[in-house]
Each structure stands twice: as structure tokens, then as C-alpha cells.
C-alpha positions, 0 to 999 in steps of 0.5 A: 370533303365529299360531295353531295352526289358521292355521300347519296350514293354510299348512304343508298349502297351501305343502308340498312333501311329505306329511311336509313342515314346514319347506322353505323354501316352509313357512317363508316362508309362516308369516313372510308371514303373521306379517309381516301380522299385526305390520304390522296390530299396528304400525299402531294400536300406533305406539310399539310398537318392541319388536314393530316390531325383531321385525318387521324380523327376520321381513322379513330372515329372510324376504328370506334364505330368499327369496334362497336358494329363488331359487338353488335353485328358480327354478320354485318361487320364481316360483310362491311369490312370485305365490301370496303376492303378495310384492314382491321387490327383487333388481333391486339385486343383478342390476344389481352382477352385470351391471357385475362382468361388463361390467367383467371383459368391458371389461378383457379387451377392452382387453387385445386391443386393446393386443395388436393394437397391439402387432403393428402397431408390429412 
């Protein structure tokens, strides 16, 4: 867990305004740094599966929050991702978008094609 003096530290670098302790920037900040520190745990406490679960629930909530700062500010997820140095994994979720729409695309154009066949015939 962070302490006191670390969290204050990360809310005043990552803030988006004066009063700001909880935009999503300040939250994946703090679950980056705890992610950090539980990996470093886990690697000397190799049995520990308790603090291990704990871990993979930070990297979800993580990988959510970056997920939903992608939609809503592009800008500042770039800016993030290079500050923090996090490797992010949305190839997967691109590449199920570009097929959905080559295929909705592929349909469409088969449909004139039949089109342009059938006028033929007539």
C-alpha cells in the first residue's frame, strides 16, 4: 500500500485541476504505483496468492480506466501512457473492429454486385 506522502505526490503530478483527486489520469497513477510495488512484493513472496488476486484486480481496474480515458481523451491517454511507461494491449480490440466493419463492408458489396447481375439477365 502507498503511503501518505507517495499518493500526494502522484495526485499533484497527474492532476487535471486544483481541487482534482480522483480523474481517472489520478487513479491510474496510484494503481500504477501500486501495481509496482505488489510486483516487487510478489517476487520475493512467490506463495503469496492472497496479495497475487490483489494484484490482478489493480491490473483490471487499471486496464478499465485506461480503456475508458482512451474513449474520452485521446490526448491525454497518450500523454499518460508515455509519462508512466505502461504497455498497453489494444491491438486485440482494434483488429475485432476493423473485421466487423470489412465484413459489414464485404456484405454490402455483394449485395451490388447481385444487384448489377440481376439487371443484366433482364
Amino acid at each position: 500500500m502507498l503511503d501518505k506522502k507517495k499518493k500526494e505526490k502522484l495526485i499533484s503530478k497527474f492532476k487535471t485541476h486544483a481541487n482534482d483527486t480522483g480523474s481517472a489520469q489520478v487513479q491510474i497513477a496510484i494503481l500504477t504505483e501500486e501495481i509496482k510495488e505488489l510486483t516487487k512484493h510478489l517476487k520475493t513472496h512467490k506463495k503469496d496468492f492472497s496479495s497475487r488476486r490483489g494484484l490482478l484486480k489493480k491490473v483490471a481496474e487499471r486496464r478499465r480506466l485506461l480503456s475508458y480515458l482512451r474513449r474520452e481523451d485521446q490526448v491525454g491517454f497518450d500523454k499518460l501512457v508515455k509519462e508512466l511507461k505502461i504497455k498497453v494491449n489494444f491491438i486485440a480490440e482494434e483488429i475485432k473492429k476493423r473485421l466487423v466493419e470489412e465484413e459489414s463492408t464485404d456484405e454490402s458489396s455483394e449485395e451490388i454486385v447481385e444487384e448489377s447481375d440481376d439487371s443484366k439477365e433482364e
